[in-house]
C-alpha positions in Angstrom: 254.1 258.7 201.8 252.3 260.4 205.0 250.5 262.5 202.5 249.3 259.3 200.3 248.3 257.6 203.3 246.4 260.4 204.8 244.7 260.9 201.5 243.2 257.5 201.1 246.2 254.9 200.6 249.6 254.1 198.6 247.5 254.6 195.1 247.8 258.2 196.1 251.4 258.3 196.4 253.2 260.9 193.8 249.6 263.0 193.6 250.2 266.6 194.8 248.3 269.4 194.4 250.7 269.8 190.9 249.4 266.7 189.6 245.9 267.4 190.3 246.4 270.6 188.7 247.3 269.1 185.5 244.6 266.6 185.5 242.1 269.1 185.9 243.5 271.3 183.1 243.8 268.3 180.9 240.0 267.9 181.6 239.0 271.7 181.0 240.7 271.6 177.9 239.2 268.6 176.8 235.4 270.3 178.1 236.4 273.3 175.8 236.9 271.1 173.2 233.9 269.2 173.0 232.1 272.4 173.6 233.3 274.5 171.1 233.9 272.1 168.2 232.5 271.5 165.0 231.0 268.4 164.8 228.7 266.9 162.5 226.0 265.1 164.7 227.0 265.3 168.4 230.5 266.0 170.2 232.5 263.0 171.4 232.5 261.9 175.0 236.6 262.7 175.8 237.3 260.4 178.5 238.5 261.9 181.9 241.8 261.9 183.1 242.4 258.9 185.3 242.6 259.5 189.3 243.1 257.7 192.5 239.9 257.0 193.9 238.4 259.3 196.5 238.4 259.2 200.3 236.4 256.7 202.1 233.2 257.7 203.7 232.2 256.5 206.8 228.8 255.6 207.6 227.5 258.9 208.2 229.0 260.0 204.7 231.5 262.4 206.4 234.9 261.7 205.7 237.1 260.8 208.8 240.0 262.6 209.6 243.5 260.2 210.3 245.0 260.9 213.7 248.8 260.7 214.6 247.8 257.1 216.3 245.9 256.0 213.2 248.7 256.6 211.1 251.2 255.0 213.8 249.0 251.8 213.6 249.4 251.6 209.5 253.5 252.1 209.2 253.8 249.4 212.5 251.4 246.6 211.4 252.5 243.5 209.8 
């Protein structure tokens, strides 16, 4: 759950680097699909594998790192 929360919230709970592995091969294989079939007019759009949204920016667009405190704060609040 540390990891989830670190990485951007709960929606990111149950995706390690394992999971993100397999998304990314499920969308390679789907690339080398479209790009070496035999279609008849133009390929079909395969639609990507479904993800947790990314990190927030902060204003600067840098993404902030979560400190031991900031972390403390989000098990403890109410």
């Amino acid at each position: 759950m540390t990891a989830a929360l670190v990485n951007g919230g709960k929606k990111h709970f149950g995706w390690g680097t394992d999971r993100h592995m397999q998304a990314d091969i499920f969308d390679a294989i789907n690339a080398g699909t479209r790009a070496t079939g035999n279609w008849a007019k133009k390929p079909p759009v395969f639609p990507l594998w479904p993800r947790p949204s990314e990190k927030k920016a902060t204003a600067d667009g840098e993404t902030r790192e979560v400190s031991v405190a900031d972390l403390y704060h989000r098990f403890t609040r109410r």
